[in-house]
C-alpha positions, 0 to 999 in steps of 0.5 A, a space after each residue: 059685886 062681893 062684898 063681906 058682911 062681919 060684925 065688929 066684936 064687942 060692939 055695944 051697938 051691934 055694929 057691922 061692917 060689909 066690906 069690899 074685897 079690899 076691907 074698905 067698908 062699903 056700908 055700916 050698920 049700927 043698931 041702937 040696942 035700947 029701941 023698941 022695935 029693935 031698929 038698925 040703921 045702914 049708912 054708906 062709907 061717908 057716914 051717911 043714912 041710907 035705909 033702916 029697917 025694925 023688927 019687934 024684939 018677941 016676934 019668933 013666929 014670922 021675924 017680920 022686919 020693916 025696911 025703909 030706904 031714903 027716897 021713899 022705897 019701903 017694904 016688909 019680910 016675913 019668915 016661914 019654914 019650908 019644912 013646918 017640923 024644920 028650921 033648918 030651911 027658911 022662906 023670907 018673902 020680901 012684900 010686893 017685890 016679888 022677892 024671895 029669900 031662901 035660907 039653909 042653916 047647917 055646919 055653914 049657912 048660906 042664902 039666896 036672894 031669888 026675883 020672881 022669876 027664880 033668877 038668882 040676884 045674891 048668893 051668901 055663904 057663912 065663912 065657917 073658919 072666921 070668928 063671928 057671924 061672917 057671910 062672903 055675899 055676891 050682889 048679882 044685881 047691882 041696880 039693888 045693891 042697897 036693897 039686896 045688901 038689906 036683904 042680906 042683914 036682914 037673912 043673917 040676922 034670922 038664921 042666927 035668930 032661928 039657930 038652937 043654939 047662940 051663934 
């Protein structure tokens, strides 16, 4: 499935859209920009909830997130460098999945959601020519779509986080 993760400009809730390659919107986020931890909300094309997840606004350290999808499904991230003296290159491990999230940040980010045994479930890549944070995603698992498209906010999110300068 490929999908296109952008933000809308000029959103007061920090609104983005992931959408087919139709630009018929799959899933919406908005997060409410006074919350404390900084809480995102994903919901389907309907407009229905899905999952949520939260971070603290000062955590630089790990940029831990709380993910939590309806039906009970709960897990956590935690960032680490691969390089302690470069943030260039990023490990975010997805708590008791068995996870992992792997950033590259350069003239162009890209990512990949890794299982555990180093099979390749998402591949990402910044679209560098469009205004915005945009990422073209391929979700190569589509029994964790909800969970992979999370995983993929939640990567875009931190490597603009990590970025020296503002994106």
């Amino acid at each position: 499935m490929k999908l296109r993760i952008s933000a809308k400009l000029a959103s007061v809730h920090s609104e983005v859209n992931v959408t087919d390659l139709e630009e018929k919107t799959v899933f919406t986020t908005k997060t409410d920009p006074l919350s404390a931890p900084r809480c995102t909300r994903l919901y389907d094309a309907e407009g229905v909830e899905l999952a949520h997840y939260e971070t603290t606004r000062t955590d630089e350290k790990d940029r831990a997130y709380s993910v939590s999808i309806d039906g009970g499904v709960s897990f956590t991230t935690k960032r680490s460098f691969r390089v302690s003296s470069s943030t260039c290159e990023a490990i975010i491990k997805v708590g008791q999945t068995g996870w992992t999230v792997l950033t590259q940040r350069a003239w162009s980010s890209r990512f990949e959601v890794h299982s555990e045994d180093g099979k390749v479930l998402v591949r990402a890549k910044q679209v560098p020519a469009l205004r915005g944070d945009v990422y073209d995603i391929e979700v190569l698992d589509e029994d964790h779509v909800i969970e992979m498209v999370l995983l993929a906010l939640i990567a875009r999110s931190v490597i603009r986080d990590d970025a020296p300068i503002p994106v």
